[in-house]
N, CA, C and O atoms as CSV, one atom per row, in Angstrom:
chain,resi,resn,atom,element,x,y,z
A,1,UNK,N,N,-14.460,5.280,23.716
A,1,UNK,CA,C,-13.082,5.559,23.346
A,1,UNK,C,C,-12.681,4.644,22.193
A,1,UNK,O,O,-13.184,3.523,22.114
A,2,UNK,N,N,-11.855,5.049,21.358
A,2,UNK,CA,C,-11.675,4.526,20.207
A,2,UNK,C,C,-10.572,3.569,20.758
A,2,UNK,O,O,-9.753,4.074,21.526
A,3,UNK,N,N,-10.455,2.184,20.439
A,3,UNK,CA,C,-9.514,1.708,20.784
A,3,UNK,C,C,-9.003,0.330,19.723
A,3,UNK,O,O,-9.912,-0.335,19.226
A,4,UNK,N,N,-7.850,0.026,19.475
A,4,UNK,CA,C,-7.156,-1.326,18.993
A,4,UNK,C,C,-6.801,-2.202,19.462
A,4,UNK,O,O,-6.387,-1.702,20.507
A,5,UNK,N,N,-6.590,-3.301,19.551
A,5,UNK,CA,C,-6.358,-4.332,20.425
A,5,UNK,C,C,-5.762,-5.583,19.348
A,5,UNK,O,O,-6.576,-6.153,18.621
A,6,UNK,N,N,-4.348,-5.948,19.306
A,6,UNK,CA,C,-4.091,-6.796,18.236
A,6,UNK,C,C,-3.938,-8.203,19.249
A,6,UNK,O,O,-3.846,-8.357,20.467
A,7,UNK,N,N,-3.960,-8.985,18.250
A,7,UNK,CA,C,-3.283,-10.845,19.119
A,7,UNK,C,C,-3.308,-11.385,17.728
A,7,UNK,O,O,-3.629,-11.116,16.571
A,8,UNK,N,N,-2.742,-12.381,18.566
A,8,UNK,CA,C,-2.684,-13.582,17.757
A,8,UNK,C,C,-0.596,-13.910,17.291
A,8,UNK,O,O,-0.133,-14.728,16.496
A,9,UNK,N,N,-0.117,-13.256,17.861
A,9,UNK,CA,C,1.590,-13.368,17.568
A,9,UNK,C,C,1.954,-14.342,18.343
A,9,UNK,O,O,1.267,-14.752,19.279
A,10,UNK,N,N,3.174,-14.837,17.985
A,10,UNK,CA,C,3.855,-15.988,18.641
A,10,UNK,C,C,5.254,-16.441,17.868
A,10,UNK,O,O,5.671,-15.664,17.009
A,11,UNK,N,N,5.827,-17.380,18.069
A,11,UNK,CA,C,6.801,-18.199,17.437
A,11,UNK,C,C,6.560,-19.108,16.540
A,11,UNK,O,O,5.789,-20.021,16.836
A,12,UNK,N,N,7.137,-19.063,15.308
A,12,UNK,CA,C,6.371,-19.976,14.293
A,12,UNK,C,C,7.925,-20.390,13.644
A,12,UNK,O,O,9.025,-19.836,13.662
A,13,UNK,N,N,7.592,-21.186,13.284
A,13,UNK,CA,C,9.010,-21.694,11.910
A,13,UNK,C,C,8.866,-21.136,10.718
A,13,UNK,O,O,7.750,-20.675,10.480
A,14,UNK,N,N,9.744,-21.041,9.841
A,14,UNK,CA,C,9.648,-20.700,8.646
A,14,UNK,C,C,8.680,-21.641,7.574
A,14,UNK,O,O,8.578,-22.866,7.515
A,15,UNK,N,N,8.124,-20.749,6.891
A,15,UNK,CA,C,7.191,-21.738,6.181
A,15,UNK,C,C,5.610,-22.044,6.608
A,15,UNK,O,O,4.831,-22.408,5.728
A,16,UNK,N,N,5.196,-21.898,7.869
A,16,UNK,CA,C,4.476,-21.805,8.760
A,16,UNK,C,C,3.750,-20.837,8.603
A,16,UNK,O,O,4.279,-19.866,8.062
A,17,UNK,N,N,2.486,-20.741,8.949
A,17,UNK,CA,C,1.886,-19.612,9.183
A,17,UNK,C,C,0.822,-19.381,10.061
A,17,UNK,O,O,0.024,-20.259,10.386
A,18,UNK,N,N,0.781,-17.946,10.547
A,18,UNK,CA,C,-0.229,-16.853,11.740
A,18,UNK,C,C,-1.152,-16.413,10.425
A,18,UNK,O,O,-1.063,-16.384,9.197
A,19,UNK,N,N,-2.189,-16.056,11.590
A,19,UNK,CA,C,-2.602,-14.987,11.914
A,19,UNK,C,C,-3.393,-14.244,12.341
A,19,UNK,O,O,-4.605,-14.436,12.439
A,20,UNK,N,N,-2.714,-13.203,12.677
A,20,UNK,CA,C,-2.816,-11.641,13.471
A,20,UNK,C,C,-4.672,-11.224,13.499
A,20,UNK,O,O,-5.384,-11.746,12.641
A,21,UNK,N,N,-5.122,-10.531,14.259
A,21,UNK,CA,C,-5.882,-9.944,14.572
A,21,UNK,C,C,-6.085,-8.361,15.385
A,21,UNK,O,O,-5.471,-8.013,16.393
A,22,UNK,N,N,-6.969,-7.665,14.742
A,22,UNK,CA,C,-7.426,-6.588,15.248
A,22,UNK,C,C,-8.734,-6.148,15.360
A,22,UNK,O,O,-9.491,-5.707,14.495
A,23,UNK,N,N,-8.948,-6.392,16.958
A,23,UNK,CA,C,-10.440,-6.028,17.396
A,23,UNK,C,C,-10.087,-4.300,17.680
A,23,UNK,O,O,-9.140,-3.610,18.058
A,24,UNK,N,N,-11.913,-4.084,17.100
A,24,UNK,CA,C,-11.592,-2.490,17.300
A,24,UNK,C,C,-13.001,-2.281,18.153
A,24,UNK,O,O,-13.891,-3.122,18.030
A,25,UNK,N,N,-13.187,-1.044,19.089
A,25,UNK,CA,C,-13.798,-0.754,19.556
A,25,UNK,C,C,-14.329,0.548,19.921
A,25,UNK,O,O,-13.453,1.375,19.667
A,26,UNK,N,N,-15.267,1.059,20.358
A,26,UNK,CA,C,-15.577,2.623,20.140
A,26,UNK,C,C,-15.967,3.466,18.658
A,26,UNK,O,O,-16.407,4.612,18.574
A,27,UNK,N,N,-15.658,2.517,17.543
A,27,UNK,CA,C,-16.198,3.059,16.197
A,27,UNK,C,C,-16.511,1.346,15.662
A,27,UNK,O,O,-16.579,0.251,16.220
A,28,UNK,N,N,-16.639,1.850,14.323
A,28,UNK,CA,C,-17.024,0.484,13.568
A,28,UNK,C,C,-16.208,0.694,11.981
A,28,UNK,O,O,-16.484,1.560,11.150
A,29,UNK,N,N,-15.367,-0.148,11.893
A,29,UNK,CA,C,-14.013,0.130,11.238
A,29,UNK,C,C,-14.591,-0.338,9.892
A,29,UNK,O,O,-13.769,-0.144,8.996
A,30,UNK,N,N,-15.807,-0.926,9.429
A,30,UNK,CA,C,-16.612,-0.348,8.047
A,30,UNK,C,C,-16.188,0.781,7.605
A,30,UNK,O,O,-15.690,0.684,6.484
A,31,UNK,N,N,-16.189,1.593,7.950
A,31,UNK,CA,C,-16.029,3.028,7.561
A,31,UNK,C,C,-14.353,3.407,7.590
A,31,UNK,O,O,-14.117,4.615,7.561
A,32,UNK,N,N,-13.746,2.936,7.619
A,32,UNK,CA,C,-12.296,3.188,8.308
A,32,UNK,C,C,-11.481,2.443,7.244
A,32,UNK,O,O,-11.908,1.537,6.529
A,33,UNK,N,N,-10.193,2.979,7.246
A,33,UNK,CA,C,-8.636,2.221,6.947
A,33,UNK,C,C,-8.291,1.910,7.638
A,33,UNK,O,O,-8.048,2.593,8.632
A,34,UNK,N,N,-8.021,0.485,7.514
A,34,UNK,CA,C,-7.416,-0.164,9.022
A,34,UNK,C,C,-5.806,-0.294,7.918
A,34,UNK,O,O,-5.811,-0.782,6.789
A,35,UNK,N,N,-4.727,0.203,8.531
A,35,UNK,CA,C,-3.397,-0.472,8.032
A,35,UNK,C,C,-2.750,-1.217,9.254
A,35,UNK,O,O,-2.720,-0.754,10.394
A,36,UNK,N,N,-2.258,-2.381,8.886
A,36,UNK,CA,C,-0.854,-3.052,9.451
A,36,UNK,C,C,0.570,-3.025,9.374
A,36,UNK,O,O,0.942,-3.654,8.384
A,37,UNK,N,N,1.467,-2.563,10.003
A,37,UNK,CA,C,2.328,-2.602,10.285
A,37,UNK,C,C,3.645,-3.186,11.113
A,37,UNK,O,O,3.562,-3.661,12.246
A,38,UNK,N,N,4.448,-3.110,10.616
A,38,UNK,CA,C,5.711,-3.816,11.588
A,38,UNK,C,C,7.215,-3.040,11.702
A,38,UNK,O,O,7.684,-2.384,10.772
A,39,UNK,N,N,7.823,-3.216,12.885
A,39,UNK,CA,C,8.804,-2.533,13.391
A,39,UNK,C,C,9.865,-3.883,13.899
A,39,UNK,O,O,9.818,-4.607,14.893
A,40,UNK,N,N,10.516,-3.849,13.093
A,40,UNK,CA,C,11.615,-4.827,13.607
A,40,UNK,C,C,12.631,-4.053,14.634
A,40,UNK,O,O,12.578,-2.824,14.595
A,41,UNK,N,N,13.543,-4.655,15.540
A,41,UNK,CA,C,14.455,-3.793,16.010
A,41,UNK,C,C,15.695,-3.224,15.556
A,41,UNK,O,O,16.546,-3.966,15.066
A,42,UNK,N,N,15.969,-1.488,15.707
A,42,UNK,CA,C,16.857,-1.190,14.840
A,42,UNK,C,C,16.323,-0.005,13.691
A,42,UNK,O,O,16.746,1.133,13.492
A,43,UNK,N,N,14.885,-1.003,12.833
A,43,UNK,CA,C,14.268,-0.555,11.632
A,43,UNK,C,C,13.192,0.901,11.991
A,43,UNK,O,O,13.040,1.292,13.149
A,44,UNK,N,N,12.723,1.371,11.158
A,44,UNK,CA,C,11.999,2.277,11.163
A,44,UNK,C,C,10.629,1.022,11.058
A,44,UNK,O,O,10.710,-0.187,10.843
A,45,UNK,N,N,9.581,1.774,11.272
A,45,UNK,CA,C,8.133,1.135,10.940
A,45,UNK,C,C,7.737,1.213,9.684
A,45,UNK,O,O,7.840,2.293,9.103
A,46,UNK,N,N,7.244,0.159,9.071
A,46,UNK,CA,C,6.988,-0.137,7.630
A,46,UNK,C,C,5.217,-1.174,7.536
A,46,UNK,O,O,4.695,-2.079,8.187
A,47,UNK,N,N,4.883,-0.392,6.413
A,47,UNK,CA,C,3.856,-0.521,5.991
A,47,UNK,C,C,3.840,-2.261,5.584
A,47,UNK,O,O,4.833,-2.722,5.020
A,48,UNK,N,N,2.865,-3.005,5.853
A,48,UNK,CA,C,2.545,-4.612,5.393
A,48,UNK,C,C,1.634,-4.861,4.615
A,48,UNK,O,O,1.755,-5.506,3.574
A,49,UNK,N,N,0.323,-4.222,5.177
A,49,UNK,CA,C,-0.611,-4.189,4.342
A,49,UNK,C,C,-1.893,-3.334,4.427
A,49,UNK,O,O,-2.233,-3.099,5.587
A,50,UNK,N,N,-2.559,-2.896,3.615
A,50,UNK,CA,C,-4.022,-2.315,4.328
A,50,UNK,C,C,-5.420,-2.458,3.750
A,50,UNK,O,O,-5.663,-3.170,2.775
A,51,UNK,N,N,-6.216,-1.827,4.327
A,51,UNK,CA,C,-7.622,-2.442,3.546
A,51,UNK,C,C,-8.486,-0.668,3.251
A,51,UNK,O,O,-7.628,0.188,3.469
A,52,UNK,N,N,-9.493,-0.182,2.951
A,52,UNK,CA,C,-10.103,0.941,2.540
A,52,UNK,C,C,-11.720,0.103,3.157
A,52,UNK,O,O,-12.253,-0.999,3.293
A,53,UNK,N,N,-11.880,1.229,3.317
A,53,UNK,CA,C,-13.484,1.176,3.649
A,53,UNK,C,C,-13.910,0.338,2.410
A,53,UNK,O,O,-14.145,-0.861,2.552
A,54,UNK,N,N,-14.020,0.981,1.127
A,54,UNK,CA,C,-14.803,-0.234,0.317
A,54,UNK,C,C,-13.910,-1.643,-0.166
A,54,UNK,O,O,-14.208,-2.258,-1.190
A,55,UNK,N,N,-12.594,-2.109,0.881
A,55,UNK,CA,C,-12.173,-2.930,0.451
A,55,UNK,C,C,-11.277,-3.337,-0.192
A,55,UNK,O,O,-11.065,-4.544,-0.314
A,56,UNK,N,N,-10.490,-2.338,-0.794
A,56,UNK,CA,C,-9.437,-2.164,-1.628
A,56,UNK,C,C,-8.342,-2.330,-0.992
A,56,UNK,O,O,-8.299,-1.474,-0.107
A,57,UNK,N,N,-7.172,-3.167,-0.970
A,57,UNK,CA,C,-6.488,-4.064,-0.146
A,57,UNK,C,C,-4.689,-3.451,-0.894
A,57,UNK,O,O,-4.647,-2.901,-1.994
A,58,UNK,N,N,-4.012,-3.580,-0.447
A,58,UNK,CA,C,-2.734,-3.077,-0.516
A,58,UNK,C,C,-1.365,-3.783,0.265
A,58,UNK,O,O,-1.235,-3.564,1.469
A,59,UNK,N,N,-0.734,-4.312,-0.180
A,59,UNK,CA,C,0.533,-5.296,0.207
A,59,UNK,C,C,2.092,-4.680,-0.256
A,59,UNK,O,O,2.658,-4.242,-1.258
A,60,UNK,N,N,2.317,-4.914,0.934
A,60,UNK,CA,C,4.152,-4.756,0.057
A,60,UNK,C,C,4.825,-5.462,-0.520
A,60,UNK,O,O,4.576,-6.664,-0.429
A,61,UNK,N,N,5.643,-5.139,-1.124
A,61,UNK,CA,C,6.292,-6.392,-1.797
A,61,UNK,C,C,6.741,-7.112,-1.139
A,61,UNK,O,O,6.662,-8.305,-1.430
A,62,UNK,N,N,7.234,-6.797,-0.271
A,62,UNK,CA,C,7.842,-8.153,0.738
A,62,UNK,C,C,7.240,-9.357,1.054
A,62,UNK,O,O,7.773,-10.467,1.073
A,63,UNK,N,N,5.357,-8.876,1.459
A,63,UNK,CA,C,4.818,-9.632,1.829
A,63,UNK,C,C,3.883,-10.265,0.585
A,63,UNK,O,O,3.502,-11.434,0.649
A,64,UNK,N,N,3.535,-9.380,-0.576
A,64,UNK,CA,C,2.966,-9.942,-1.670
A,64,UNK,C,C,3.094,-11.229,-1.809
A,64,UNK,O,O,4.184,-11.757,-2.030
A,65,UNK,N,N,1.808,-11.979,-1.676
A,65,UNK,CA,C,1.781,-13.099,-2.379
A,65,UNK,C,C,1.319,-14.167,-1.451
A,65,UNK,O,O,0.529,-15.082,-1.683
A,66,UNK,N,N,2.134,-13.801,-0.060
A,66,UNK,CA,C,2.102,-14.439,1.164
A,66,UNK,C,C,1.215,-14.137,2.201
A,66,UNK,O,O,0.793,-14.994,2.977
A,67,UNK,N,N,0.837,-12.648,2.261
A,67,UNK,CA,C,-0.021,-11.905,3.304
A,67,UNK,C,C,-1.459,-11.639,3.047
A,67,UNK,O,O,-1.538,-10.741,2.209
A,68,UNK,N,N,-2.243,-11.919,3.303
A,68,UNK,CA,C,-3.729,-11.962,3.017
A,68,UNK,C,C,-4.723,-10.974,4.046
A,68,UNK,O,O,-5.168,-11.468,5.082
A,69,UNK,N,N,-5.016,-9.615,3.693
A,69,UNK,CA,C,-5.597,-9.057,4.777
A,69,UNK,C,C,-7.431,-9.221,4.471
A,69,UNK,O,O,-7.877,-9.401,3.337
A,70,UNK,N,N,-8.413,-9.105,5.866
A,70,UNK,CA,C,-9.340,-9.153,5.664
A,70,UNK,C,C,-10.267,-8.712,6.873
A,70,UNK,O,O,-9.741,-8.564,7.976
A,71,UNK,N,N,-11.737,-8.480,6.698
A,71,UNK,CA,C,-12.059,-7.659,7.561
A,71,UNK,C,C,-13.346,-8.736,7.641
A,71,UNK,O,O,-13.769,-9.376,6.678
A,72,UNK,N,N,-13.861,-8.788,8.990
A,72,UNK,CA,C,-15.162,-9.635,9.628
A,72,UNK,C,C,-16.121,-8.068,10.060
A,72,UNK,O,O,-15.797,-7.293,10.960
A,73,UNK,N,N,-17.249,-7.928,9.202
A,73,UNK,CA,C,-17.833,-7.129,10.013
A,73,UNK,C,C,-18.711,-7.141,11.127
A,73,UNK,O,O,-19.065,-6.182,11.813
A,74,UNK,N,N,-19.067,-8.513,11.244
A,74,UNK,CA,C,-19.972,-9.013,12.495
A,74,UNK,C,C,-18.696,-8.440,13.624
A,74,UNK,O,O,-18.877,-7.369,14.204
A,75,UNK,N,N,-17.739,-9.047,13.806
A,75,UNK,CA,C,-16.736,-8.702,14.677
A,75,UNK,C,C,-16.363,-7.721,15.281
A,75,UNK,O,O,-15.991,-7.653,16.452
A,76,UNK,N,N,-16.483,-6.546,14.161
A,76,UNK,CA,C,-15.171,-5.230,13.696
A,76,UNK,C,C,-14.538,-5.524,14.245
A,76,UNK,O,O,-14.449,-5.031,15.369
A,77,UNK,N,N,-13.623,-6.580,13.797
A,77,UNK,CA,C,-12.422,-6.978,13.456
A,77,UNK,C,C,-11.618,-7.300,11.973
A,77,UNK,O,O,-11.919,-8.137,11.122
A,78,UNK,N,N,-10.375,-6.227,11.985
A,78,UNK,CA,C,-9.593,-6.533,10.881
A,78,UNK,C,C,-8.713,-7.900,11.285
A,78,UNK,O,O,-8.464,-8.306,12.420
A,79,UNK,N,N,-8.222,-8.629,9.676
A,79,UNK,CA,C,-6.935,-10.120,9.971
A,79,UNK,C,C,-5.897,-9.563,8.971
A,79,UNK,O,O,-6.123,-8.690,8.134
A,80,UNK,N,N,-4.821,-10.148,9.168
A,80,UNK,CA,C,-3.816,-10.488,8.179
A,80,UNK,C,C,-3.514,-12.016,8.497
A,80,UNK,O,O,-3.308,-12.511,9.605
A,81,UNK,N,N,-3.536,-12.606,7.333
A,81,UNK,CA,C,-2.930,-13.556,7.659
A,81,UNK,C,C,-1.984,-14.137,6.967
A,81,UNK,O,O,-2.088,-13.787,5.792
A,82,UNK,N,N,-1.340,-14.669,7.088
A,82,UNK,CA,C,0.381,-14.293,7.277
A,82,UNK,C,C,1.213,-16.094,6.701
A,82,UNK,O,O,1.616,-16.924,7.515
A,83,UNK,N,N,1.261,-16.244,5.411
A,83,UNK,CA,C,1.768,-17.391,5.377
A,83,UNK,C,C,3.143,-17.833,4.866
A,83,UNK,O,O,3.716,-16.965,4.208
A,84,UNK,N,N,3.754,-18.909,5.011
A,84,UNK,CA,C,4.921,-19.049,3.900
A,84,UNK,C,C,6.052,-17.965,4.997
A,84,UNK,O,O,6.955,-17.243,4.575
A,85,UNK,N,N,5.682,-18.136,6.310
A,85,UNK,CA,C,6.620,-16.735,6.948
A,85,UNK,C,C,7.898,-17.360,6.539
A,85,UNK,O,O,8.217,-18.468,6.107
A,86,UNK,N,N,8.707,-15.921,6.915
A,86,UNK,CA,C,10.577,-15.870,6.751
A,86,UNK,C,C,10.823,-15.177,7.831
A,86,UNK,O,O,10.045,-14.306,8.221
A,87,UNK,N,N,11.914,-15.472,8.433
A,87,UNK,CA,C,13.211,-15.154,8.753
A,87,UNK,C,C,12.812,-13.388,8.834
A,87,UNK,O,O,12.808,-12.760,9.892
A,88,UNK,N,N,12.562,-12.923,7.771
A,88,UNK,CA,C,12.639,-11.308,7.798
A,88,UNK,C,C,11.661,-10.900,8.298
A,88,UNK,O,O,11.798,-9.768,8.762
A,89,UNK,N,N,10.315,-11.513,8.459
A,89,UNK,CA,C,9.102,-11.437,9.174
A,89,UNK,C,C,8.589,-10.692,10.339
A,89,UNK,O,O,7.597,-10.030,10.642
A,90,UNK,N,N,10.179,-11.258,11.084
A,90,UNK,CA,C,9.841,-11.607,12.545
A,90,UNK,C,C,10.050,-9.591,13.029
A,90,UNK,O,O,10.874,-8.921,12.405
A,91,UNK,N,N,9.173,-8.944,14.166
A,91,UNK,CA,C,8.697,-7.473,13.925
A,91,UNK,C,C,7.608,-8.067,14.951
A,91,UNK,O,O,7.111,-9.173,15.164
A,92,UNK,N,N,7.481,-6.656,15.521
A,92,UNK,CA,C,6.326,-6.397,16.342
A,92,UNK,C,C,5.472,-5.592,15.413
A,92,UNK,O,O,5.725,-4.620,14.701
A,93,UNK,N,N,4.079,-6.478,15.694
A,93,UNK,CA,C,3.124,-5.788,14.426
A,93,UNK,C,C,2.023,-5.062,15.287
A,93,UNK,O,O,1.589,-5.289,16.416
A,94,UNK,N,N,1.711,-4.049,14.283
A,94,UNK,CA,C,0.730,-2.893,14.890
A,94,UNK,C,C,-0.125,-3.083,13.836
A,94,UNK,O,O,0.303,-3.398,12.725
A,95,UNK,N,N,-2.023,-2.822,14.216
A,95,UNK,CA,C,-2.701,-2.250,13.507
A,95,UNK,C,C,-3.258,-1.083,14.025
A,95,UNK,O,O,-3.439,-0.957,15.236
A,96,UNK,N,N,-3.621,0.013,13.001
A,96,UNK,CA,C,-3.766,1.365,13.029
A,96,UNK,C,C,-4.772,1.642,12.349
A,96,UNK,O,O,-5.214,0.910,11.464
A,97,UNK,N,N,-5.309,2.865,12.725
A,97,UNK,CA,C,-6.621,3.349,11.874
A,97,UNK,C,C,-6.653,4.952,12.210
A,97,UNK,O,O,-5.886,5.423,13.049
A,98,UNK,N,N,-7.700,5.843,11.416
A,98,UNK,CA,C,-7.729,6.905,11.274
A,98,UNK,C,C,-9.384,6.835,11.244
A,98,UNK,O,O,-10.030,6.538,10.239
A,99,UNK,N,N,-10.058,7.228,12.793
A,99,UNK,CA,C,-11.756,7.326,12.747
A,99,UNK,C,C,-12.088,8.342,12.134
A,99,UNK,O,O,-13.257,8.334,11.750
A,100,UNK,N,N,-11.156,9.732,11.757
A,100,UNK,CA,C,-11.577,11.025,11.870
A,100,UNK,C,C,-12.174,11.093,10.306
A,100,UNK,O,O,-12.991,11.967,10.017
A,101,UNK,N,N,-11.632,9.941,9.135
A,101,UNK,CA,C,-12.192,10.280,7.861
A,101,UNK,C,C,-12.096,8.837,7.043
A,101,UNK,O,O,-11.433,7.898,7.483
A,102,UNK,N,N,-12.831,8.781,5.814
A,102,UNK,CA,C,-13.064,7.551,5.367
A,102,UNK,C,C,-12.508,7.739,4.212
A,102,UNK,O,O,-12.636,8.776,3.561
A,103,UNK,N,N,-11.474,6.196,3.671
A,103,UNK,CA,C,-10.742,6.305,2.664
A,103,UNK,C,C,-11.458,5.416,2.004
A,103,UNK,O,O,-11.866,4.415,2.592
A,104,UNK,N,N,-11.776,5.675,0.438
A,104,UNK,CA,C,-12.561,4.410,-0.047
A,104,UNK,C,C,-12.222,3.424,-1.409
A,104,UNK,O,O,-12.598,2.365,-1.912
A,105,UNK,N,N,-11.453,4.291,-1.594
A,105,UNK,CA,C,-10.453,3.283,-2.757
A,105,UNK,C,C,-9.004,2.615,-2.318
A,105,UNK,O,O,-8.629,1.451,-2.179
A,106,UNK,N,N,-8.277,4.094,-2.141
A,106,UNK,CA,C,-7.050,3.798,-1.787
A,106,UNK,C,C,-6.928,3.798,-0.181
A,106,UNK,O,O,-7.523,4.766,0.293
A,107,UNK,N,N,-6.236,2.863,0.917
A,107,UNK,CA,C,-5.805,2.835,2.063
A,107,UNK,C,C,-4.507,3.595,1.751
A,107,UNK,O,O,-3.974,3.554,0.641
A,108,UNK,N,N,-4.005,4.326,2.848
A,108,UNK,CA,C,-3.025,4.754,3.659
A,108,UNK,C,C,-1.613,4.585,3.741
A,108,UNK,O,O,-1.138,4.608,4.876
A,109,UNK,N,N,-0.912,4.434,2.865
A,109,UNK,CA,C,0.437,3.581,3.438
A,109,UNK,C,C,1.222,4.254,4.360
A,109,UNK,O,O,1.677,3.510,5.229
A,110,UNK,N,N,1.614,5.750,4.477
A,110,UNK,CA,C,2.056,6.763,5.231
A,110,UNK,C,C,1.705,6.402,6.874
A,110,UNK,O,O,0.797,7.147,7.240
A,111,UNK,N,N,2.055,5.681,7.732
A,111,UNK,CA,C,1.968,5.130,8.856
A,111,UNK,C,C,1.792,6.530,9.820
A,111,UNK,O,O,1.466,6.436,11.003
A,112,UNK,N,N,2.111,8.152,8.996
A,112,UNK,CA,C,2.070,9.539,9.707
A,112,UNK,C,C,0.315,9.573,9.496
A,112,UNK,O,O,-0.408,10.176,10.289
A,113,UNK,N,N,-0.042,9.062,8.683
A,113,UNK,CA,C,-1.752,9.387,8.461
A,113,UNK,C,C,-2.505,8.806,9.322
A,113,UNK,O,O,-3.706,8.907,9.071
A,114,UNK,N,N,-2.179,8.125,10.423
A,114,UNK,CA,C,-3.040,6.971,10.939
A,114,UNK,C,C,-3.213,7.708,12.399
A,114,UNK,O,O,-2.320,8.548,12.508
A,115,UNK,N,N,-3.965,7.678,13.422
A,115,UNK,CA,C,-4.181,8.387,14.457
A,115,UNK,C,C,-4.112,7.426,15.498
A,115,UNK,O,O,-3.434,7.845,16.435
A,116,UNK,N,N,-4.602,6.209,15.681
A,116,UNK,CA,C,-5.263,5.311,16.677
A,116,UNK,C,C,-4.405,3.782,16.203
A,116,UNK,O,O,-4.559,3.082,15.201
A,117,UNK,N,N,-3.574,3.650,17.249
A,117,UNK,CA,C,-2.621,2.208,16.870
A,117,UNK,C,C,-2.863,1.586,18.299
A,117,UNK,O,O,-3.150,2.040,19.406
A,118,UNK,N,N,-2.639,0.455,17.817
A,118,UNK,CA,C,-2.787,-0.622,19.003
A,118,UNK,C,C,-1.547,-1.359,20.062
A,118,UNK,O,O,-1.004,-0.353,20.518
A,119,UNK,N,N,-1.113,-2.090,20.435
A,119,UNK,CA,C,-0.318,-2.119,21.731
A,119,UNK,C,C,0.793,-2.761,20.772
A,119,UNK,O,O,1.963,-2.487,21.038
A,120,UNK,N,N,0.527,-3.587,19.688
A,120,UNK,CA,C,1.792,-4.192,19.339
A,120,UNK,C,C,1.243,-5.832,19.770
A,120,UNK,O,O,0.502,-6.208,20.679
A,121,UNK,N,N,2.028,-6.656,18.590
A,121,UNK,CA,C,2.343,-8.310,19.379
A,121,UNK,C,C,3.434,-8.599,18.069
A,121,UNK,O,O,3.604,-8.208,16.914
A,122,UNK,N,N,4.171,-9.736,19.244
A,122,UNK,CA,C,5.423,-9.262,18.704
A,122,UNK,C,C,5.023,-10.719,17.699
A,122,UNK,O,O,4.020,-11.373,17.987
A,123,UNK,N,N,5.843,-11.089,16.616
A,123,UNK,CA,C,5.463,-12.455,15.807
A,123,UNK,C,C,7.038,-12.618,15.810
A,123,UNK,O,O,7.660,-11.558,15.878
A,124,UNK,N,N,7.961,-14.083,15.732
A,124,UNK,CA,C,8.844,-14.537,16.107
A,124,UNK,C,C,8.768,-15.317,14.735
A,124,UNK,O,O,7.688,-15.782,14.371
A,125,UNK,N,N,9.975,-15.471,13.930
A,125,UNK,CA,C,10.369,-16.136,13.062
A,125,UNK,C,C,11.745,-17.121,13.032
A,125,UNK,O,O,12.806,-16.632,12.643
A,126,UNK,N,N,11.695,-18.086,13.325
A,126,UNK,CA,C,13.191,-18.864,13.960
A,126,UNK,C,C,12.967,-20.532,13.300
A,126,UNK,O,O,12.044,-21.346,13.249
A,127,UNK,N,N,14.066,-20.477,12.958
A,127,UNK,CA,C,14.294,-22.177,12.905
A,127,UNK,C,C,14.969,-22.926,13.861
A,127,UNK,O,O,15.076,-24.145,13.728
């Protein structure tokens, strides 16, 4: 069974930084778009960052500059990692993937394209 599994969230201060993890299981996410996402409360779900099978990496502006995504293939596990956090940060983050086809330049931002998301962990931003 294809499955996601994120960790690594918690309470951090501003300035501080996570990060996040996504173990995947039942495929081997080489081949795959893994995107990350976050849902604050209130907000719709919004795109953070993503990666393409050959690597090609994609950030929002929000997080540009600060968010660093990356993939372990010994693992198949995707990271973001997450520095310099704010205040606006704070969101329960999902990673997602689509086994059914392989993207190899461009990842995904359309959070409707993704098939297989994981449970959520929530990341806390507070002073």
């Amino acid at each position: 069974q294809v499955q996601l599994v994120e960790s690594g969230g918690g309470l951090v201060q501003p300035g501080e930084s996570l990060r996040l993890s996504c173990a995947a299981s039942g495929f081997t996410l080489d081949y795959s778009a893994i995107g990350w996402f976050r849902q604050a409360p209130g907000k719709e779900r919004e795109v953070v960052s993503c990666i393409s099978s050959d690597g090609v990496t994609f950030y929002a502006d929000s997080v540009k500059g600060r968010f660093t995504i990356s993939r372990d293939t010994a693992k198949n596990t995707v990271y973001v990692k997450m520095n310099n956090m704010k205040l606006e940060d704070t969101a329960v983050y999902y990673c997602a993937t689509d086994p059914t086809e392989i993207y190899y330049l461009d990842c995904p931002r359309d959070p409707k394209t993704y098939d297989v998301w994981g449970q959520g962990t929530q990341v806390t931003v507070s002073s």
